[in-house]
N, C-alpha and C positions, 0 to 999 in steps of 0.2 A: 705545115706539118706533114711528114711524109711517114710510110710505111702505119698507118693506121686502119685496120680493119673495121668493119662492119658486117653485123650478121643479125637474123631474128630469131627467138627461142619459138619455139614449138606453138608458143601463144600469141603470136607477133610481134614482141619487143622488141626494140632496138637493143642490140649488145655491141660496143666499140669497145677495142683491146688496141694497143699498140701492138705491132708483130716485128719483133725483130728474125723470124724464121725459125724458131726456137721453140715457139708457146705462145702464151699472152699477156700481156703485160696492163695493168691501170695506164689509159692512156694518157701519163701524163703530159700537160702541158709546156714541159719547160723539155721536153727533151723533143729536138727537129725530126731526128733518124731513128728510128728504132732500130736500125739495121749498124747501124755507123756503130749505135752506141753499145750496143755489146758488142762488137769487137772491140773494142775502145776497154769494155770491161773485163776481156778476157785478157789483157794486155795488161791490167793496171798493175804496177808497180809496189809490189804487196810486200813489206818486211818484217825482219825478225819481230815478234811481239805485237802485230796487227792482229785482231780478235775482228771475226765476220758473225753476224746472227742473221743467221737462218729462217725461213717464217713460211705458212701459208696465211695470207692476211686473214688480220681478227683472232690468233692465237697465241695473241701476248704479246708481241713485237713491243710496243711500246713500253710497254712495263718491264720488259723484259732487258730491253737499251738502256732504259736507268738503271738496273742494275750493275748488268754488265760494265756501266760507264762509272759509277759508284766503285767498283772495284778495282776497277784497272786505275784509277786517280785516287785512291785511297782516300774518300770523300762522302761525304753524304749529303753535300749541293749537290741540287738539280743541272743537268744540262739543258742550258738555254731552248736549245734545238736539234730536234733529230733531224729534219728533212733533210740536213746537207750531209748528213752521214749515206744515206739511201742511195744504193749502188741505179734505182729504174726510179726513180725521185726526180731528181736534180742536171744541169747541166754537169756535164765530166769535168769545169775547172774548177769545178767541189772535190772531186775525189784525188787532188793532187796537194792536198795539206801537207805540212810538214811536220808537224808536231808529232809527239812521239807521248803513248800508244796510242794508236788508230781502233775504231772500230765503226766499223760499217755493218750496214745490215743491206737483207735481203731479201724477196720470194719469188728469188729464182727456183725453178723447180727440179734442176736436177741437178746434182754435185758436179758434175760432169760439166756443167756450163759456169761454173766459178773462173773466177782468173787462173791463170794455169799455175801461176806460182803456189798456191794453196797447197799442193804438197810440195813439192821444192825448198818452200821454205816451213813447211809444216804447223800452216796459221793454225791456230784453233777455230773451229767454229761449231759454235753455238746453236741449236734446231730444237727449236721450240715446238711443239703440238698441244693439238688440244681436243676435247670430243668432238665431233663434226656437227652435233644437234645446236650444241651451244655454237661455235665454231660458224654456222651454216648462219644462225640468227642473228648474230652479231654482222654477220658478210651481208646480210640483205639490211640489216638499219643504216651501215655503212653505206651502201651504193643506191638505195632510198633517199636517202638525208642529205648526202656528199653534193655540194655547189661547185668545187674546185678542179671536176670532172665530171663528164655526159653521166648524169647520174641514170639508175635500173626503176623504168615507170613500173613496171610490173607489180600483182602481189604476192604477198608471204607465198601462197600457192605453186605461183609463176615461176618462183623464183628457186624454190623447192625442186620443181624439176628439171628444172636446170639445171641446177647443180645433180643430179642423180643423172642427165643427160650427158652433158660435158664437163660439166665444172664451168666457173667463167672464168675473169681475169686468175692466175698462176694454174689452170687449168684446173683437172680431177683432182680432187682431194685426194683419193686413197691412192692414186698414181703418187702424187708429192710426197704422203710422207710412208708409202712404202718404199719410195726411194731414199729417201732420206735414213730410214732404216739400215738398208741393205745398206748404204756407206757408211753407216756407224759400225757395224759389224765388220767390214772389211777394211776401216781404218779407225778403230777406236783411240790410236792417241790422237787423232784431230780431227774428229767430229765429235760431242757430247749429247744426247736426248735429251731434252726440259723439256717433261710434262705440267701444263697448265694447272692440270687441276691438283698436283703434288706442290706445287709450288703456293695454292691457297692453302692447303693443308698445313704442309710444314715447310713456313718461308726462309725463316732460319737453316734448317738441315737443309734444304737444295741450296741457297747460296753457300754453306758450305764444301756443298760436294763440287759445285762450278768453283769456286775459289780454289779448290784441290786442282780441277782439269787444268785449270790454267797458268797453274803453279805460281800462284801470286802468294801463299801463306799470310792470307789480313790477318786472320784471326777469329775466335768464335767470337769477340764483343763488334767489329766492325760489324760485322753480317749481320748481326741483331740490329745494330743500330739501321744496316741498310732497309733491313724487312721494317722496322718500325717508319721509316722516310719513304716506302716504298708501297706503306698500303696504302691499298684501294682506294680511299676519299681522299688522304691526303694528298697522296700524287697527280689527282683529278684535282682539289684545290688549287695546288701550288703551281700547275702545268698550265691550266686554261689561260690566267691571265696574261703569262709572257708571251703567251703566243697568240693574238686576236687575229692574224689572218690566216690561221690554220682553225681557229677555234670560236669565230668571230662569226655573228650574223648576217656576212658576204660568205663564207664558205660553208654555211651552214644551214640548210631549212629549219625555221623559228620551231623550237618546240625539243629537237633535238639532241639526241645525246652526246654529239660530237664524238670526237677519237676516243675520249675516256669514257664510256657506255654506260655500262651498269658491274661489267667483272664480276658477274656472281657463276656458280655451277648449277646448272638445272636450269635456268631460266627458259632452257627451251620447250618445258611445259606448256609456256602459256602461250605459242607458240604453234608444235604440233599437231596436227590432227592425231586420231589415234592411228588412221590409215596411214599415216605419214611415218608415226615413228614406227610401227609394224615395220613397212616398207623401208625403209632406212634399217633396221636391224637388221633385215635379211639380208640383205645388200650387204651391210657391213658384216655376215658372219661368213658371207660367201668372199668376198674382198680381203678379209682381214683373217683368215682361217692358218693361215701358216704366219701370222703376226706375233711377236715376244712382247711386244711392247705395253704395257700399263696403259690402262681407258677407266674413265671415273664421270657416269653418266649424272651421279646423285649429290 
């Protein structure tokens, strides 16, 4: 495997990212070049009615792919499997399906490094967010836990300033999705915002309004039915078994929440120090000061 980094945070932990010269990437295993492979992805052959989801990992990606995937197949079966949808996932003769609508996902970190067809041909895509506190907690039980990659020894602590240092794999938080912003703003027929914690709120009304973006017109009973096939325990139910080597006790340290966590708001109470969310406020008010965007800590 080639193009993979190595670096240690502040407290001496190992941190590995794949680098394709872009950012950083979960190094995953199945891809050789990190370098090849984005060009490979800047290149890919993206057509009419392809939908891409957006992400910085731990902000819904998952939950967010069912739906998305739910809509565009006008369905409320589960898709078997995301990994081979995953633009930094998988080998690239996954990303040459043929079937018709596609949708892939992503966290990649800047709109800018999408395939270049993405406005050419005016894909929709999809950018999920979510509060950093939760966001941050869910990112360290991930790379705690995670067998299927050099998991992060470090603790809650360690790993806290890390992310307040650099960020790790898709880099800085507030980098990603104030950029992810600003290209909502400068092309809002094909980028959408999905906030996390609106979508626990009212599941129903945000699948509607993405059903709008994307101009698929289901309807308000589809979108019910997808938000009822779509929560939280159920989709954790229904998803763990099909997949045991994504969700199975080889890719997993025993005890673990696997990919489907907990999905709650606020969790990162238990979490926190007070010094910590102090410190994370300020940061975010100083970061986030010219921000439009909707945050829901409670």
């Amino acid at each position: 495997m080639t193009s993979i980094s190595h670096l240690k945070d502040r407290h001496g932990n190992d941190i590995y990212f794949g680098n394709p010269g872009t950012g950083w990437w979960l190094p995953s295993p199945h891809i050789e070049d990190f370098r090849e492979h984005m060009t490979k992805i800047r290149h890919l052959d993206l057509r009419d009615g392809d939908v891409l989801l957006a992400s910085f990992p731990r902000s819904g990606t998952f939950w967010t792919h069912q739906i998305l995937y739910m809509l565009m197949h006008k369905t409320t079966d589960y898709l078997g499997r995301m990994e081979e949808d995953h633009l930094e996932w998988e080998r690239f003769d996954k990303l040459t399906r043929t079937d018709e609508p596609r949708l892939y996902a992503t966290h990649l970190s800047r709109f800018h490094l999408l395939p270049y067809k993405v406005k050419e041909r005016k894909v929709k895509v999809i950018y999920c967010y979510r509060n950093p506190k939760d966001c941050w907690v869910s990112f360290y039980n991930f790379m705690r836990d995670v067998r299927l990659i050099t998991p992060y020894e470090g603790t809650w602590s360690h790993f806290f300033d890390l992310m307040i240092d650099t960020g790790y794999t898709s880099g800085d938080w507030f980098d990603h999705v104030l950029d992810w912003e600003k290209a909502a703003t400068e092309n809002p027929d094909i980028v959408f915002l999905s906030c996390y914690e609106l979508m626990k709120k009212d599941p129903v009304g945000q699948i509607m309004k993405i059903d709008q973006f994307l101009g698929l017109n289901r309807g308000r009973q589809l979108c019910e039915q997808i938000a009822e096939a779509c929560e939280f325990s159920k989709l954790k139910a229904a998803k763990e078994p099909q997949n045991p080597e994504v969700h199975g006790e080889k890719a997993w340290k025993k005890g673990s929440g696997g990919i489907y966590r907990k999905g709650e708001i606020a969790d990162w109470k238990n979490w926190f120090t007070v010094a910590q969310s102090e410190q994370l406020d300020a940061v975010f008010k100083k970061r986030m000061s010219e921000s439009k965007l909707p945050f829901f800590f409670e």
